[in-house]
LUMBA-176289 format. One record per residue (C-alpha): residue in three letters; x, y, z; residue number from 1. Coordinates in steps of 0.05 Angstrom, whole numbers, plus 32768, in hexadecimal, padded with zeros to 4 digits. Layout:
N
ALA | X | Y | Z | NUM
...
END
This chain:
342
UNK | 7AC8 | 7C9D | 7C2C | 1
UNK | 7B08 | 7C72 | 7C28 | 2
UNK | 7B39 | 7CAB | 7C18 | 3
UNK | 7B1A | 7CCA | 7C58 | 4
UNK | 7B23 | 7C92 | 7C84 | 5
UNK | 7B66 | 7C8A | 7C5E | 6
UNK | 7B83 | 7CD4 | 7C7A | 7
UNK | 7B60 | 7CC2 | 7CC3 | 8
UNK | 7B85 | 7C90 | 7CC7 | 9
UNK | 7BC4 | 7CB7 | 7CB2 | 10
UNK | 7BB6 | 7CE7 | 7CDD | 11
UNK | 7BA8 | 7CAF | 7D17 | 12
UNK | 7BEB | 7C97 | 7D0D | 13
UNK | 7C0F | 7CDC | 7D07 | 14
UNK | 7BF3 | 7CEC | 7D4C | 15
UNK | 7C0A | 7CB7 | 7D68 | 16
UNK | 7C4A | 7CAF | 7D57 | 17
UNK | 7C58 | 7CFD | 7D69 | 18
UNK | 7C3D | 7CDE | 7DAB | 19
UNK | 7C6E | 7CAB | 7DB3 | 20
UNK | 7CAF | 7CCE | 7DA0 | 21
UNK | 7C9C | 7D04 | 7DD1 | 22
UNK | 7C88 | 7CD5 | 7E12 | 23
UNK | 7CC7 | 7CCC | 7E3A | 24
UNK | 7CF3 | 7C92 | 7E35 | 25
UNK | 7CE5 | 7C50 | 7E4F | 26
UNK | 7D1E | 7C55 | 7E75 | 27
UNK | 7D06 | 7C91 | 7E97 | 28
UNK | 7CC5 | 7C76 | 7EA1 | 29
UNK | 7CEC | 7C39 | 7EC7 | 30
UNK | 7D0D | 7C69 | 7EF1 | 31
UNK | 7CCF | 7C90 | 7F06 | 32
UNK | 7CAE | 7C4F | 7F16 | 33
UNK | 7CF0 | 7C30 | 7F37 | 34
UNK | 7CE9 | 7C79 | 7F6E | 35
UNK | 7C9D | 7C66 | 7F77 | 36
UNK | 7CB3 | 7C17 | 7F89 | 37
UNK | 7CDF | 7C33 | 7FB9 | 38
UNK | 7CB6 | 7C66 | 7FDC | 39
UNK | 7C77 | 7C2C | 7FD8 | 40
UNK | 7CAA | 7BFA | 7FFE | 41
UNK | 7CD6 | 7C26 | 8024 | 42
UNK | 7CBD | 7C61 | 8048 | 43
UNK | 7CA2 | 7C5F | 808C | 44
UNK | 7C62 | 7C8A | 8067 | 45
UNK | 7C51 | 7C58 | 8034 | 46
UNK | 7C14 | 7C41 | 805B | 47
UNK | 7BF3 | 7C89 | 805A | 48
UNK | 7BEA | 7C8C | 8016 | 49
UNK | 7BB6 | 7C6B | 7FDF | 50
UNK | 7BEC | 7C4C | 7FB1 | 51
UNK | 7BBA | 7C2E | 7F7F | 52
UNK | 7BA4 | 7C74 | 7F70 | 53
UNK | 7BEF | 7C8D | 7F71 | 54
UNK | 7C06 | 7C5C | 7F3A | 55
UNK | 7BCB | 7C66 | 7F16 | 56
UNK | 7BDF | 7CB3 | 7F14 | 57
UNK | 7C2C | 7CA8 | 7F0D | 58
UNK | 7C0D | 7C80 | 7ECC | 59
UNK | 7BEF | 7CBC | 7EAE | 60
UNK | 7C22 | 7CE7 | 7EC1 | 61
UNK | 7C51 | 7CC5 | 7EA9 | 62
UNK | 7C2F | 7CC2 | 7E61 | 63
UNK | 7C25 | 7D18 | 7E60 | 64
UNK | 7C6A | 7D19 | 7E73 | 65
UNK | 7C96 | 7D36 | 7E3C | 66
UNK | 7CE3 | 7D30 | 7E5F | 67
UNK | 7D03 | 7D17 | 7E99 | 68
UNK | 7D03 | 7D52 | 7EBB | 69
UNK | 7CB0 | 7D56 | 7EB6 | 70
UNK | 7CC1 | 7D03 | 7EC7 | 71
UNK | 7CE5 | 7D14 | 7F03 | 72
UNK | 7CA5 | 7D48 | 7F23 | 73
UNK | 7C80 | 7D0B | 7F24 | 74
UNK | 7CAE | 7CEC | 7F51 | 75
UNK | 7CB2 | 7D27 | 7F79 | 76
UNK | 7C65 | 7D27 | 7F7D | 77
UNK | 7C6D | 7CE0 | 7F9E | 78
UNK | 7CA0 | 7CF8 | 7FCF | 79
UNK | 7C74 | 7D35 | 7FDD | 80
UNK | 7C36 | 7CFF | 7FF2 | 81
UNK | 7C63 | 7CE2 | 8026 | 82
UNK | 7C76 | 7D25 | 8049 | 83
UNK | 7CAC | 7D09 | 8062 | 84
UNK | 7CD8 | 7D47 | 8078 | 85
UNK | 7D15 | 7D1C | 8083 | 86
UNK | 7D19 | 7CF9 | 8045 | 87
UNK | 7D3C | 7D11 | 8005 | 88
UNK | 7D34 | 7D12 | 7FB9 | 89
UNK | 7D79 | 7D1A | 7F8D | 90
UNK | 7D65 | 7D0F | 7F47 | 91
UNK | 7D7D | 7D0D | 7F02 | 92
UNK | 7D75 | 7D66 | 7EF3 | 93
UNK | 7D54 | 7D70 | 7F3B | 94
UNK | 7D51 | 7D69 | 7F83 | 95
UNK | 7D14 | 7D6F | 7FB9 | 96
UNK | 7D12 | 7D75 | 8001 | 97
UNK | 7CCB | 7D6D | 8023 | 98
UNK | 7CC1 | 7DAD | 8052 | 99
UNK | 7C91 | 7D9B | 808C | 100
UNK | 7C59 | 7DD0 | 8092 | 101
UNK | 7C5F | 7DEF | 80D7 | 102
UNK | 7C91 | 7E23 | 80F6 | 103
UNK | 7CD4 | 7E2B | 80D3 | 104
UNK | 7D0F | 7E22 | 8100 | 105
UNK | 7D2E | 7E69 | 811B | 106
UNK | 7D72 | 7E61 | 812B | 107
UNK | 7D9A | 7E9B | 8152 | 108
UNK | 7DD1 | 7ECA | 813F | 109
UNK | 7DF7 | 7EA3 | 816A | 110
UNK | 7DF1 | 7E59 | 8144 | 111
UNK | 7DF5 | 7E84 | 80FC | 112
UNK | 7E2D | 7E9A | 8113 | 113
UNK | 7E4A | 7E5B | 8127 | 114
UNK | 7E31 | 7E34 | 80E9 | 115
UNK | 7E5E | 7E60 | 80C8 | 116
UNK | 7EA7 | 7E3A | 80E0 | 117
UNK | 7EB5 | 7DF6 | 80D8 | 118
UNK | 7E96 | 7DBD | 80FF | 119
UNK | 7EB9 | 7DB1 | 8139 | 120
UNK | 7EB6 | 7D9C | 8183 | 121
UNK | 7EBA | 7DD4 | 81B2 | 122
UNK | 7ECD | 7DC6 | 81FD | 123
UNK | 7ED4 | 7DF3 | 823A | 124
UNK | 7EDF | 7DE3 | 8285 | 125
UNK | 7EA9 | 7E15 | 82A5 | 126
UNK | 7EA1 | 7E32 | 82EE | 127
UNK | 7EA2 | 7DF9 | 8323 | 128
UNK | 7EC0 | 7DC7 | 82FC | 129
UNK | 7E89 | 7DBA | 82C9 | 130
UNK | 7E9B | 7DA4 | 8283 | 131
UNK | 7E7F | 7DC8 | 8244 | 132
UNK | 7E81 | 7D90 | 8205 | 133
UNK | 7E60 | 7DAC | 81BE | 134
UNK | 7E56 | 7D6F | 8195 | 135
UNK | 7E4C | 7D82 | 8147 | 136
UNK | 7E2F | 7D65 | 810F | 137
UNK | 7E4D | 7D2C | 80EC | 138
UNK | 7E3E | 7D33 | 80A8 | 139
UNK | 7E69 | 7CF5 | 8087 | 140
UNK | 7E43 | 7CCC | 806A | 141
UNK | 7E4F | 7C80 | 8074 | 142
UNK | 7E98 | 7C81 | 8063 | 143
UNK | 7EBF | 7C57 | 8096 | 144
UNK | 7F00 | 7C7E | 8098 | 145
UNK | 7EDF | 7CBA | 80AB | 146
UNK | 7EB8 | 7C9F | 80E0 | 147
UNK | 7EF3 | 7C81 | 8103 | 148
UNK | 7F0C | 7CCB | 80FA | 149
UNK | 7ECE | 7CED | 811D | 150
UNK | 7ECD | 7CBF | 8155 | 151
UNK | 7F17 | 7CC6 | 8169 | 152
UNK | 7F0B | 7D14 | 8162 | 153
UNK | 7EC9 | 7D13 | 818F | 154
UNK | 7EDC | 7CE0 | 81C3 | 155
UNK | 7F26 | 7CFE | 81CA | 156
UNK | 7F05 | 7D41 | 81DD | 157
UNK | 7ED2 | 7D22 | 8206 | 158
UNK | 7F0D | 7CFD | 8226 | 159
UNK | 7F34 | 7D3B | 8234 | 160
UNK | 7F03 | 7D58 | 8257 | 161
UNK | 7EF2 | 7D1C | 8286 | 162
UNK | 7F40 | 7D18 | 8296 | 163
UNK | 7F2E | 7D5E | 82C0 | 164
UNK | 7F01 | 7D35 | 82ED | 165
UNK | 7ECA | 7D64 | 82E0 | 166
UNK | 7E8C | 7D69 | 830B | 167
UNK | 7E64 | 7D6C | 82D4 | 168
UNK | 7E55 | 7D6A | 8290 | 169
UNK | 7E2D | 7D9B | 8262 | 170
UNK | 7E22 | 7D83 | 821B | 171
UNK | 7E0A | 7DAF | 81DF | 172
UNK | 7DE8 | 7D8F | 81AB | 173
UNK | 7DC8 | 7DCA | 8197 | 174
UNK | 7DF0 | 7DCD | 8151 | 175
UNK | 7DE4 | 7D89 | 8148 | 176
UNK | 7DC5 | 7D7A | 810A | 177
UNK | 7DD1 | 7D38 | 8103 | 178
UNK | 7DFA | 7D02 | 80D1 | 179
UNK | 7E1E | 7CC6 | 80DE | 180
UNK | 7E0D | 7CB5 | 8128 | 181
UNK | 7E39 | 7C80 | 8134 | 182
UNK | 7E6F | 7CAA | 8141 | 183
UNK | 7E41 | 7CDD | 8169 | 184
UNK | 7E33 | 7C98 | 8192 | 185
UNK | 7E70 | 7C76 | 81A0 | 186
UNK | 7E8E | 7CB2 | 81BA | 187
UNK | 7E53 | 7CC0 | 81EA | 188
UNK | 7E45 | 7C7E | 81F5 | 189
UNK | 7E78 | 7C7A | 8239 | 190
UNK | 7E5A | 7CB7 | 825B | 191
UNK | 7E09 | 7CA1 | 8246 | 192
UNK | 7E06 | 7C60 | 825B | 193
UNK | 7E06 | 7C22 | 8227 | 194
UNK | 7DBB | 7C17 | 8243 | 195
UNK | 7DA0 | 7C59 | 822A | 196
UNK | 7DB2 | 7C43 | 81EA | 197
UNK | 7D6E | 7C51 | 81B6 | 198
UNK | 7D51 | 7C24 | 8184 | 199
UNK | 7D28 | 7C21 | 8141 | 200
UNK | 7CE1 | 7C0D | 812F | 201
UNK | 7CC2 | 7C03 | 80F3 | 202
UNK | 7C85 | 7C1D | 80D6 | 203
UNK | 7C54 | 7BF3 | 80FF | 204
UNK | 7C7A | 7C06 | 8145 | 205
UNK | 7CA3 | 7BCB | 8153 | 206
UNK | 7CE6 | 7BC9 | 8171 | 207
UNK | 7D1D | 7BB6 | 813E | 208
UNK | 7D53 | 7B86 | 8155 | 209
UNK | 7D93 | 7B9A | 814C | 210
UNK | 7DBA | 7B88 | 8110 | 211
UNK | 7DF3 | 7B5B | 8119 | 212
UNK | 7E03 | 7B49 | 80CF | 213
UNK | 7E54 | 7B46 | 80BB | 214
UNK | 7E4D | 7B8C | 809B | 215
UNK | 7E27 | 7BAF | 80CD | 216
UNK | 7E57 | 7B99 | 810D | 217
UNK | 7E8A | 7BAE | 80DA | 218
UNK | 7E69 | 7BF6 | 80CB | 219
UNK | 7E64 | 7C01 | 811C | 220
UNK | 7EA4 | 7BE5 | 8129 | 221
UNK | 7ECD | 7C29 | 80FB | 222
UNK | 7EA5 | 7C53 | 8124 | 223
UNK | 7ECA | 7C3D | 816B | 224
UNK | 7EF4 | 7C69 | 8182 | 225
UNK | 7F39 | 7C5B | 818E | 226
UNK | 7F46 | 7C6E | 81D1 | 227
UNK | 7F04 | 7C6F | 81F8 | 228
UNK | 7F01 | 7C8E | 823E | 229
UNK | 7EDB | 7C76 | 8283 | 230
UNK | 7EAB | 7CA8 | 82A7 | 231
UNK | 7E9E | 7CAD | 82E1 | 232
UNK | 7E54 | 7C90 | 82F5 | 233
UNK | 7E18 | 7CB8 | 82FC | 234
UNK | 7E36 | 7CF9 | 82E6 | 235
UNK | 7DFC | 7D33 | 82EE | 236
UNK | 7DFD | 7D45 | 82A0 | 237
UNK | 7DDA | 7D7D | 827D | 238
UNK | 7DC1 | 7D75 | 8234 | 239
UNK | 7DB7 | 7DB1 | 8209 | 240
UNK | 7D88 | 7DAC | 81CA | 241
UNK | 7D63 | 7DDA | 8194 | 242
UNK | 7D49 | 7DE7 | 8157 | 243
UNK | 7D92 | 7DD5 | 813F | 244
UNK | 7D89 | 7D93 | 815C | 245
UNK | 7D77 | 7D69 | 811B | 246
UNK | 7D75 | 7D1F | 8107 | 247
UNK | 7DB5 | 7CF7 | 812C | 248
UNK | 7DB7 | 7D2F | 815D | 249
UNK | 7D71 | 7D1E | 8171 | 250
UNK | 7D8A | 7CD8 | 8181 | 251
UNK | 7DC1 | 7CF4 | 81A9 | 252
UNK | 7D92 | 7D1D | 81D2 | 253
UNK | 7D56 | 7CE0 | 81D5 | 254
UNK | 7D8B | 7CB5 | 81FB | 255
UNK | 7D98 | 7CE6 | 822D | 256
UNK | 7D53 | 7CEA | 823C | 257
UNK | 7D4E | 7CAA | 8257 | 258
UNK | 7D96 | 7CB1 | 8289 | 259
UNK | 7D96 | 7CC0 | 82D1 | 260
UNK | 7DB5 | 7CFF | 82E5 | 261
UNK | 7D9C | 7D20 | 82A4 | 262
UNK | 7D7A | 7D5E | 8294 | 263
UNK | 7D6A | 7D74 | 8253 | 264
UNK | 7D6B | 7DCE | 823E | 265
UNK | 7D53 | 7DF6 | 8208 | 266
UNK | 7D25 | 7DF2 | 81D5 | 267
UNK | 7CFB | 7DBA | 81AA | 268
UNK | 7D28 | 7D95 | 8185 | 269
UNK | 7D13 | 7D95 | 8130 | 270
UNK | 7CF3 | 7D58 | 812F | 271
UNK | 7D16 | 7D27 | 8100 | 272
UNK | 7D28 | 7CF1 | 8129 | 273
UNK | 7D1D | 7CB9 | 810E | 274
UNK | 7D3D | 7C85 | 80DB | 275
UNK | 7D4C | 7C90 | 808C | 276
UNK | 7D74 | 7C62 | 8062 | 277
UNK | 7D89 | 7C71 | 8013 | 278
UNK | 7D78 | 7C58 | 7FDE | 279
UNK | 7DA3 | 7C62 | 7F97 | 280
UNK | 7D60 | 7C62 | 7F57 | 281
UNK | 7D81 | 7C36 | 7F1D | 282
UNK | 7DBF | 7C67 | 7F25 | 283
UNK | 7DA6 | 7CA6 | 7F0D | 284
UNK | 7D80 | 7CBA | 7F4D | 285
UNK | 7D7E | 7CBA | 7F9D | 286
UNK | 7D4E | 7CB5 | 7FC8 | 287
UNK | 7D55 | 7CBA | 8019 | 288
UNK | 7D16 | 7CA9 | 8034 | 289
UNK | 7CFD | 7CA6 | 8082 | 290
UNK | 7CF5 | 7C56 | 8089 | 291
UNK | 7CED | 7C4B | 80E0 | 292
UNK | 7CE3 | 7C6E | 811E | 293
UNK | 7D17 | 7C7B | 8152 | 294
UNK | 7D07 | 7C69 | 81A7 | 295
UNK | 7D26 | 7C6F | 81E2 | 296
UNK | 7D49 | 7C3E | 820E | 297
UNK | 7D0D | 7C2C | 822B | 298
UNK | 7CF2 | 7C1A | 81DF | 299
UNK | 7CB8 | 7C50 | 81DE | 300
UNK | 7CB6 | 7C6C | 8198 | 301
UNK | 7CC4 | 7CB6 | 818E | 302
UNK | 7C8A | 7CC0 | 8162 | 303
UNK | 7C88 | 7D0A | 815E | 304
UNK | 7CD4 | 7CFF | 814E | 305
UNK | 7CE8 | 7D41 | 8176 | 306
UNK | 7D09 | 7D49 | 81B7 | 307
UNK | 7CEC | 7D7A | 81EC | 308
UNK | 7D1A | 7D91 | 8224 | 309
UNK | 7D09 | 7D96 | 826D | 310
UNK | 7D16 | 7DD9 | 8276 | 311
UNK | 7D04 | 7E05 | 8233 | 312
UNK | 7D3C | 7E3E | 8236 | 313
UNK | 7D36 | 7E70 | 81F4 | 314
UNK | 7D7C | 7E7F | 81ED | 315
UNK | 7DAB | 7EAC | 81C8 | 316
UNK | 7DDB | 7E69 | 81C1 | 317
UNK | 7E1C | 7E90 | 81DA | 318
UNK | 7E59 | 7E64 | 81B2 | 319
UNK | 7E88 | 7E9E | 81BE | 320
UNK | 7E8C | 7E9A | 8208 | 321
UNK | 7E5F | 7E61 | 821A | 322
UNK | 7E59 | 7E79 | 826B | 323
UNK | 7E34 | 7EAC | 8253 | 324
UNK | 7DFB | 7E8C | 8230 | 325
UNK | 7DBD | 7E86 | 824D | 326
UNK | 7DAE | 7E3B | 8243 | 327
UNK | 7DF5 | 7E2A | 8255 | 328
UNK | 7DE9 | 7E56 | 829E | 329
UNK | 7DA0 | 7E36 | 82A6 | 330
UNK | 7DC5 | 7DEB | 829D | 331
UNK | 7E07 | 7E02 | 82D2 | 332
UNK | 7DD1 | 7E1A | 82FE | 333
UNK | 7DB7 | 7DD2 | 8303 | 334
UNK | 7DF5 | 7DAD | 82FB | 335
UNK | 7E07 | 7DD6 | 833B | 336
UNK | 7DC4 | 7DC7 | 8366 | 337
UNK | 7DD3 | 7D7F | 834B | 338
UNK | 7E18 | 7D80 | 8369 | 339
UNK | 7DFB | 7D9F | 83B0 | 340
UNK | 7DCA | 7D6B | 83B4 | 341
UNK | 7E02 | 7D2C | 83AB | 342
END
């Protein structure tokens, strides 16, 4: 009887310590745990979700788990709870981004095409005086020098074209996705009206103030231009968006919604618009999670965080020779009924 209960015991021990050496570390486990904090505190989501039956499944997870790359899946099952389509995972062997169920974004030959060169303004002075501006992406990050960089580039153009005196303006955010908006702001910012400005919300709806800390003002401040331009008041303005139209484009084309002399073309915008922030994970991970809403000047929220235009136009998106594209000729067609009625 003893020698029996002597080998259980053995083999008690045996099974656990084959246990232990193959659980992931603890600093692993810290990690995983660190993501879940973050996503708990963070995410504009968090309130969705059961977190006391989460954890308690992160727990047991996290004791079946036999390396950091079966660690990490739990974290992506987290981020997968918040369906957060804006947000981002960048871990230690892996990345995730959530893919909103729904229709997938069809782009035309025309923006594939055009996605293929370098970003870049385009500008054009069109029949009757009317001014063509494409404003691209900004995809910089947060780094200073290159935002002072963008915002000369975008306002110069801009700039150049209101030294015509056109009659009109026609801007293309329709290969917009988004980025750094500062830049995307400051050089608009003249020719939309400081008043149709947008704002953030947090997760229970309430206007934000603005941040006026040393570092913010500071932050803004390397994204004004160097040589800003006047324009002229109450310019008729056309807006282009589409399924291009992502994240800090969105924001572009919500403030225009809210200025006089304003019409919006195209299609739906993609529906990100809102706020994200990042967050570095005890330097071995990333995490870029959705944490407010975006509204308009007038401070209602966006809360399906697309943009629908006035006038839906499914178009071929001409880059090549902009007069002929069909959105372009549905917004000079207004622009030149706008002008009549002046």
């Amino acid at each position: 009887m003893k020698r029996n209960r002597h080998l259980y015991l053995l083999f008690a021990a045996a099974i656990l310590c084959s246990s232990l050496r193959a659980q992931v570390a603890d600093s692993t486990r810290r990690y995983v745990n660190a993501c879940v904090d973050l996503m708990q505190k963070e995410s504009l989501y968090s309130s969705r979700l059961n977190w006391a039956v989460i954890r308690d499944s992160v727990d047991l997870q996290l004791q079946q788990a036999r390396s950091s790359r079966q660690a990490e899946e739990i974290v992506i099952w987290v981020f997968k709870q918040l369906k957060d389509n804006h947000g981002f995972y960048g871990g230690m062997d892996t990345s995730y981004r959530y893919s909103r169920p729904g229709p997938e974004r069809v782009f035309s030959n025309g923006i594939l095409e055009e996605y293929k060169k370098p970003r870049a303004v385009k500008t054009a002075m069109l029949d009757n005086g009317i001014a063509y501006y494409k404003m691209p992406a900004v995809l910089i990050g947060s780094n200073t020098a290159k935002m002072k960089q963008w915002a000369n580039m975008l306002t110069d153009s801009l700039c150049k074209l209101e030294a015509q005196q056109p009659r009109a303006y026609i801007i293309d955010l329709r290969m917009n996705n988004g980025g750094n908006s500062e830049p995307m702001w400051q050089a608009l910012k003249n020719l939309l009206g400081e008043k149709n400005r947008t704002y953030m919300a947090n997760a229970r709806k309430k206007i934000l103030p603005d941040e006026n800390d040393t570092a913010t003002l500071a932050y803004k401040a390397a994204a004004v231009p160097d040589h800003p331009c006047v324009f002229r008041k109450n310019i008729p303005v056309a807006v282009l968006i589409g399924p291009g139209t992502a994240s800090s484009g969105e924001i572009m084309a919500l403030s225009f919604t809210t200025r006089a002399h304003t019409k919006l073309f195209g299609e739906p915008t993609i529906g990100v618009a809102n706020v994200t922030n990042g967050f570095p994970v005890l330097d071995k991970g990333y995490l870029l999670l959705t944490v407010g809403y975006i509204a308009d000047a007038r401070k209602k929220i966006l809360a399906d965080y697309f943009i629908e235009p006035d006038l839906f136009i499914k178009s071929d998106d001409n880059y090549a020779a902009p007069e002929k594209d069909i959105t372009v000729q549905a917004a000079l067609q207004w622009l030149n009924t706008r002008k009549k009625k002046k």
